[in-house]
Each structure stands twice: as structure tokens, then as C-alpha cells.
N, C-alpha and C positions, 0 to 999 in steps of 0.2 A: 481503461480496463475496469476499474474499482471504480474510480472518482466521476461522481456528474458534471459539478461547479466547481471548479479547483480555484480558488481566491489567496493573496497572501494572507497571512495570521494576520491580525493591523491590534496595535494596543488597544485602542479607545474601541472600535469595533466590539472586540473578544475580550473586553475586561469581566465581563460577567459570563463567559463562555464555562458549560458546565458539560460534564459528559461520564457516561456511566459505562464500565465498560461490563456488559452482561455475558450470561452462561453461553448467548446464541449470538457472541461476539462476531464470531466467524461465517455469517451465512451471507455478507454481502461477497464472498469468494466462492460461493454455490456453483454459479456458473462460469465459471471458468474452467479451463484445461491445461492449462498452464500458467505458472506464477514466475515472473523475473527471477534470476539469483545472479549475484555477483561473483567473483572469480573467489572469494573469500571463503562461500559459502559451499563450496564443492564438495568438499569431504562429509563435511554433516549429508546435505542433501543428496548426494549420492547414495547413502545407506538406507534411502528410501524413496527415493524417485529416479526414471530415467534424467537422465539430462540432455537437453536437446538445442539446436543452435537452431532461432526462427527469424524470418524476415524476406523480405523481396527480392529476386536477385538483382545484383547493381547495387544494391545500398546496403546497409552495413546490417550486421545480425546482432540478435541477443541472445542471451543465454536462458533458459528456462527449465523451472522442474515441472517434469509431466504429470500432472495429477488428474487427468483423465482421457479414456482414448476416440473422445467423439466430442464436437463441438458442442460448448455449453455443459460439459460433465466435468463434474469433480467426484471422485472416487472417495477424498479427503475428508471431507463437510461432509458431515452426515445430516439429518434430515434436521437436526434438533440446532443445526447450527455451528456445532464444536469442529474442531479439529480433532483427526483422532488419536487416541491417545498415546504419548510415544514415540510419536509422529516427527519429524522436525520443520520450523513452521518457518518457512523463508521471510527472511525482513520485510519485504516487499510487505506481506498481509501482516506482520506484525507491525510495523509502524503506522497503516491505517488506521484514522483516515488525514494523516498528516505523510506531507511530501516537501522535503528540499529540492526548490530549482532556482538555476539563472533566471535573473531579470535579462527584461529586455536590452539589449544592445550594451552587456555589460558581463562579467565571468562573477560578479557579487551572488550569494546566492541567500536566498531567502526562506521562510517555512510558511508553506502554504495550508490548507486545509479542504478535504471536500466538505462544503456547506451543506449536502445530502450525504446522508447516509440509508441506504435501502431501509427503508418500513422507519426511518428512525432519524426524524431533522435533531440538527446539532441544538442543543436547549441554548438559551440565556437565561441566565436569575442571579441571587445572590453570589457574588464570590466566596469562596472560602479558602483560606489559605493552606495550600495543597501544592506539592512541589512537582505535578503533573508536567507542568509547563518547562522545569528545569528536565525533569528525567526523560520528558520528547526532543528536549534540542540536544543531548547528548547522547541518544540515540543515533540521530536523524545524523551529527557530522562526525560521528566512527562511519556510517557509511558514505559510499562511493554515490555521489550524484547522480541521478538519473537524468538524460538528457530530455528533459521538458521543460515549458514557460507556461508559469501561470497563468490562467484566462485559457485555457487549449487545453483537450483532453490530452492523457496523455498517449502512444502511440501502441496501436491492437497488436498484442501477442497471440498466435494461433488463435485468431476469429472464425 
């Protein structure tokens, strides 16, 4: 959906890993039409989006808020990038571009990272001591797992 390259975070990797988060935070969710939400998130996201249950039949569904009604539309993101304002902004694009998943052949779960971000590779340089790091991983485990494995995109919601 969001993520190109989804890799795990790796210390040595990502010790100089730097990232900015700008005004046009929001425009790798452009094209989308719908953004995951969890069973948590119902109430906020109902007071401004449909809610809608997508997937194949035979296999299991997920939960989504509708934010736009033709493939590749977001009503949300406006041209300049943002969300709009007042809005409420499903975790899914707020924890971008980082994703908790299971490893392979195991229920451990780890924090991954997309290595592309649209118009915007993730930098390395200097570290600076910033509690980024801490304030994404307690994020990332108040929410509910997405069922993906790093290395694999993760699975198209209303494509």
C-alpha cells in the first residue's frame, strides 16, 4: 500500500538514520482510497469516514476508512500533501513509514521500516540524540499487528 522496500530497522544499519517529518508529510497516501483501521479506531474514524470491510472472497477481510470513491483517490490529502484539517488520521498513515511484523516462522515481532519514501529516500548522517526511536516503538506496540512479513509488500486494500 504505502511501503516499497519494507526492511527490519537493524541497529548498526539505522544508527545514523535521520528523518524529517515535513508539512507534505502526507502525500505518500495520495493515492489511495482507502486506509486500514483497527477495531480500536472505529469511533474516532467513523465521525469522518465510511467504514468499509475489503478483501476476496474466501479469505479473510479488513477493515478500512474510505477516503476516496474511485481508485487511486484520496478526498483527504490535498494537493499540498497534508491531511485535512480536523480530520482524523488512522494509525496506519500515522506510523508511516515504519510497520511492526512477524518474522518469518515465528509470532516475535519486529520494526520494520520502508527504505523509500515517495519523492523522499530515508537520509543517513550524523546521529543526534532524539527520542524518535523510543516514541515509534510505543507507538507501533499499543497497536494491533498487521499481518505482514518483512521483505513482502504488504497486502492491497481496495486496489
Amino acid at each position: 500500500m504505502f511501503y516499497e522496500r519494507l526492511i527490519a530497522l537493524n541497529r548498526e544499519r539505522h544508527a545514523t538514520l535521520k528523518m524529517a517529518v515535513t508539512p507534505d508529510h502526507y502525500r505518500f497516501a495520495a493515492r489511495t482510497n482507502a486506509v486500514p483501521i483497527m477495531s480500536t479506531e472505529f469511533a474516532e474514524a467513523a465521525r469522518d469516514y465510511p467504514i468499509v470491510f475489503v478483501g476476496e472472497e474466501g479469505n479473510t477481510f479488513n477493515v478500512a476508512a474510505l477516503v476516496g470513491m474511485r481508485d487511486q483517490e484520496n478526498l483527504i490529502v490535498g494537493g499540498d500533501g497534508q491531511w485535512v484539517k480536523g480530520v482524523y488520521v488512522p494509525a496506519f498513515a500515522r506510523r508511516y513509514p515504519f510497520l511492526l511484523a512477524k518474522t518469518d516462522n515465528s509470532d516475535n515481532l519486529m520494526v520494520c521500516i520502508g527504505e523509500v519514501f515517495p519523492d523522499q529516500p530515508v537520509q543517513t548522517g550524523q546521529s543526534h540524540q532524539y527520542t524518535l526511536a523510543s516514541a515509534v516503538l510505543g507507538f507501533l506496540f499499543r497497536q494491533i499487528p498487521m499481518k505482514t512479513r518483512c521483505g513482502r509488500r504488504p497486502p492491497t486494500y481496495c486496489s
